[in-house]
C-alpha positions in Angstrom: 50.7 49.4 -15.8 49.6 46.6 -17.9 46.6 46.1 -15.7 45.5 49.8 -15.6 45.8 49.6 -19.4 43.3 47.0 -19.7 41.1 48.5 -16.9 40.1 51.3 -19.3 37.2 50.8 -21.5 38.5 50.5 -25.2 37.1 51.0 -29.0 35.1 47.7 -29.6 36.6 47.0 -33.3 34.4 46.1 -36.0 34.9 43.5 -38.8 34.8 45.6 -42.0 30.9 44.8 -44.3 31.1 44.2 -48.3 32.3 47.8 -50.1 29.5 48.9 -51.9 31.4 48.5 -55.2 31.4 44.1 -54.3 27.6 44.5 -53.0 26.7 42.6 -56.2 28.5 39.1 -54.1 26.2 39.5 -51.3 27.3 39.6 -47.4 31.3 39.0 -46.9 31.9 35.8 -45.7 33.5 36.5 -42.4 35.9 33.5 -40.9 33.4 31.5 -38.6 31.4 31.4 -41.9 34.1 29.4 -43.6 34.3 27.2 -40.8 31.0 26.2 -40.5 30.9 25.8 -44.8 34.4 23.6 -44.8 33.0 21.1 -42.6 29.8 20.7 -44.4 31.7 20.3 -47.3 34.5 18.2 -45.6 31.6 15.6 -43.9 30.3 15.0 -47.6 33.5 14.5 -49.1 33.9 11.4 -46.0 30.3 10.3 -46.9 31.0 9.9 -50.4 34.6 8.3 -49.9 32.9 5.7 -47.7 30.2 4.5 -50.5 32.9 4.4 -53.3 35.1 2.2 -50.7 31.7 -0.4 -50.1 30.8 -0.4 -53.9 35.0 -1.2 -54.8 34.2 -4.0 -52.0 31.0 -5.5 -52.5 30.9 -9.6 -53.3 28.9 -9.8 -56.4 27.2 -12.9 -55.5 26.1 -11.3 -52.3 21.7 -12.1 -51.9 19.0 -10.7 -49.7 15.3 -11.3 -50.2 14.6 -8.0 -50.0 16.0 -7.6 -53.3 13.1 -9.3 -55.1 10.8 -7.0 -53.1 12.8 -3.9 -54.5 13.2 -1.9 -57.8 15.7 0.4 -58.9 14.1 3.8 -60.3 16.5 6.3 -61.9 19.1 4.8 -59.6 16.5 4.7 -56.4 15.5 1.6 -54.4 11.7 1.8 -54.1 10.0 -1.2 -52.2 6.7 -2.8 -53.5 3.4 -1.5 -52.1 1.9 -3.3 -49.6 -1.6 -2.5 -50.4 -3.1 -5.9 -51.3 -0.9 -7.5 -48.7 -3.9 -9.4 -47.0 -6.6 -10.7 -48.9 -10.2 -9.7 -47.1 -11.0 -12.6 -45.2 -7.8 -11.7 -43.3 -8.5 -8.2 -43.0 -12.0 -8.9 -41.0 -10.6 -11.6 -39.0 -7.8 -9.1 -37.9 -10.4 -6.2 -37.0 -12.8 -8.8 -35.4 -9.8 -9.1 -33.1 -9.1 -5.3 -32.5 -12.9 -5.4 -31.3 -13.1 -8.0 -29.1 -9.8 -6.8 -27.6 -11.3 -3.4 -27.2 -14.4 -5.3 -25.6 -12.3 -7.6 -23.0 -10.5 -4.0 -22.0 -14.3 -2.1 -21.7 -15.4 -4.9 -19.3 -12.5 -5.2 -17.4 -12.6 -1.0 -16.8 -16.4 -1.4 -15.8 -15.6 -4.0 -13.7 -12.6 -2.2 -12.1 -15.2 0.6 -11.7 -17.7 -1.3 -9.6 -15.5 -2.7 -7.3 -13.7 0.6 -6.5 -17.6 2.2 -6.2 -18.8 -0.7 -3.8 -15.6 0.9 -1.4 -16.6 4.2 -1.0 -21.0 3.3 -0.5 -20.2 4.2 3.3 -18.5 7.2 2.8 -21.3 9.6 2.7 -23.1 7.7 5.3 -21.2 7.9 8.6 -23.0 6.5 11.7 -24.0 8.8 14.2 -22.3 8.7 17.8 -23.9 6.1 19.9 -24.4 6.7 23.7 -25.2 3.6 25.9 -26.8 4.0 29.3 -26.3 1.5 32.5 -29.4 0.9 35.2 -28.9 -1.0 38.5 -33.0 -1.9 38.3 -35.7 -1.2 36.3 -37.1 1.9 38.2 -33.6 3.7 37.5 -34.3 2.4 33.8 -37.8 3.9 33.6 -35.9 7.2 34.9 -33.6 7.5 32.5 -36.5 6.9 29.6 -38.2 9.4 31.2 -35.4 12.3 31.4 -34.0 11.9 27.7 -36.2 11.7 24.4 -36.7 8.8 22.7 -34.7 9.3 19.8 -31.2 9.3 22.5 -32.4 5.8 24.3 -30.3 3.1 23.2 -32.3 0.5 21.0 -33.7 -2.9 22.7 -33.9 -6.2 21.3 -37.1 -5.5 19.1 -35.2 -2.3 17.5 -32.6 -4.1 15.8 -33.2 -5.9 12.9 -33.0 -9.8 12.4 -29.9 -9.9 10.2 -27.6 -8.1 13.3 -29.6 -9.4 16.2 -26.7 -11.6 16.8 -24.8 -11.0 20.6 -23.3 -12.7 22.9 -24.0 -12.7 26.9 -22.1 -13.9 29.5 -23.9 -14.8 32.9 -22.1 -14.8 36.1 -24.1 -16.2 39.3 -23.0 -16.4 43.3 -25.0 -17.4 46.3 -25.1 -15.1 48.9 -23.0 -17.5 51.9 -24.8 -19.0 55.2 -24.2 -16.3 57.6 -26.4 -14.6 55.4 -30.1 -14.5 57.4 -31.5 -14.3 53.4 -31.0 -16.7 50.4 -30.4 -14.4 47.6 -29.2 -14.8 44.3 -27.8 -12.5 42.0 -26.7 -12.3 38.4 -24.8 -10.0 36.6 -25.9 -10.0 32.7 -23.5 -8.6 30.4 -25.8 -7.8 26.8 -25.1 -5.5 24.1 -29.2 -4.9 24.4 -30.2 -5.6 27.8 -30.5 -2.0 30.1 -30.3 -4.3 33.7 -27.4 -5.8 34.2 -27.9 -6.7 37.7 -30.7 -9.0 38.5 -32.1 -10.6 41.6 -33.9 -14.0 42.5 -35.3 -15.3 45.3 -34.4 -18.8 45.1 -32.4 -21.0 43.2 -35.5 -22.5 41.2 -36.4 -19.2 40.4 -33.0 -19.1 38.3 -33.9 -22.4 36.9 -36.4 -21.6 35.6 -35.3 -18.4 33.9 -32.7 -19.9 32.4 -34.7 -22.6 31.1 -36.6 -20.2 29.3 -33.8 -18.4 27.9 -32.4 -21.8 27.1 -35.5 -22.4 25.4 -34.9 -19.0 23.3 -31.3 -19.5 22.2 -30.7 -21.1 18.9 -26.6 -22.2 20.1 -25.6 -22.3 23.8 -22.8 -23.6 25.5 -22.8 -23.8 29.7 -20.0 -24.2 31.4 -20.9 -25.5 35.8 -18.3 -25.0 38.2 -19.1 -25.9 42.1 -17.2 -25.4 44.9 -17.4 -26.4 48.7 -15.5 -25.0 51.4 -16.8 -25.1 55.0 -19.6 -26.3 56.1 -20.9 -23.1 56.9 -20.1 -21.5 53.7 -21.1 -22.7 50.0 -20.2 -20.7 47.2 -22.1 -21.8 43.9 -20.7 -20.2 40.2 -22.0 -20.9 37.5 -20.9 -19.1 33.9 -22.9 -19.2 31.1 -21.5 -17.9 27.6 -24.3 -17.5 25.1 -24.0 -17.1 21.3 -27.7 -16.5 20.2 -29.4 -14.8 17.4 -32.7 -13.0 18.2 -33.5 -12.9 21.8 -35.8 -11.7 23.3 -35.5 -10.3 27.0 -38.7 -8.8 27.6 -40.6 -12.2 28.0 -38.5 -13.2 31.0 -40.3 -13.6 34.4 -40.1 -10.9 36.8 -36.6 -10.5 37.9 -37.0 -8.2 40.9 -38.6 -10.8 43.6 -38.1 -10.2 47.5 -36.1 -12.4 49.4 -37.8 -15.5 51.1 
């Protein structure tokens, strides 16, 4: 039953306000009131037990410095103004340091600006997609100049400026062998700027003498001869060339394209 009791809703009981005949005493002090005014009162009462315990202890002989810096007024410790503390020549040395501080901290965020700007000069200029065509000869060349416009042929030696003309080649070259009826010579050219990669010679002096003048071009060149003999019907000659050169120039080599002997 004692459960059903409490399940209906009862009269919410209200603490009774000042009569009107003690209205003069303002609002009746109602019990959390009291609480909340006895431990104000309560926490002084400790605060002032505490000093008179520290004064009834205190060594008399007892010195800090800061008592010549102090005076008592009407029982209050006051400390001396510090107004004159430092004289003027101080006082301008000290701001002559704030502003060179402030000008070390200036340059050093300019600086810190600049090299975070010289990161991002490249971000708005992307470079465009680069297509790179292949010939066998130099009429398959001329074809391909001749079906796409000029602005989609890959750029040649003269195109590029000096300051990235450097590249690197590597030449490859075999003797066809004696059962051959023809002496031919090939070499395969491998050139960031150079549309033939496959090149033909009639004779071994012809060669020569091409590489001399590309020898004669190249500012650094290292050569590197390996020759081999087998039978006596077959000879195979290799030789490898690796070039490092700055600024060659292809287009004053001698005719490539000679028929066979």
């Amino acid at each position: 039953m004692s459960s059903l009791r409490n399940a209906i809703p009862r009269r919410a009981h209200k603490e009774r306000p000042q009569p009107s005949s003690r209205k003069k005493f303002g609002l009746l002090e109602k019990h959390k009131d009291y609480v909340q005014r006895a431990r104000a009162f309560h926490k002084k009462e400790d605060t002032l037990r505490k000093l008179r315990e520290k004064a009834a202890n205190r060594n008399e002989d007892e010195f800090y410095f800061k008592m010549v810096r102090t005076r008592s007024v009407d029982g209050i410790h006051r400390p001396e103004s510090e107004a004159n503390k430092y004289s003027q020549e101080e006082l301008m040395l000290m701001k002559t340091q704030d502003i060179g501080y402030v000008l070390q901290k200036v340059q050093s965020e300019r600086k810190k600006v600049e090299r975070l700007t010289a990161t991002l000069h490249s971000v708005d200029n992307q470079p465009p997609n680069k297509h790179v065509f292949f010939a066998e000869d130099r009429e398959e060349a001329k074809e391909l100049q001749s079906q796409y416009p000029k602005s989609e042929i890959p750029l040649t030696s003269d195109d590029i400026p000096a300051s990235i003309k450097s590249l690197t080649a590597c030449v490859t070259t075999t003797t066809a062998t004696s059962e051959d009826s023809s002496n031919t010579y090939f070499i395969h050219t491998s050139c960031n700027t150079v549309l033939y990669p496959y090149l033909c010679f009639s004779s071994l002096s012809h060669y020569a003498g091409v590489v001399q003048h590309c020898l004669a071009l190249l500012t650094c060149t290292t050569i590197t001869i390996t020759l081999a003999k087998a039978h006596s019907n077959t000879t195979h000659l290799l030789l490898q060339t690796a070039v490092l050169a700055a600024g060659n120039d292809f287009s004053t080599l001698p005719p490539p394209f000679a028929t066979a002997s």
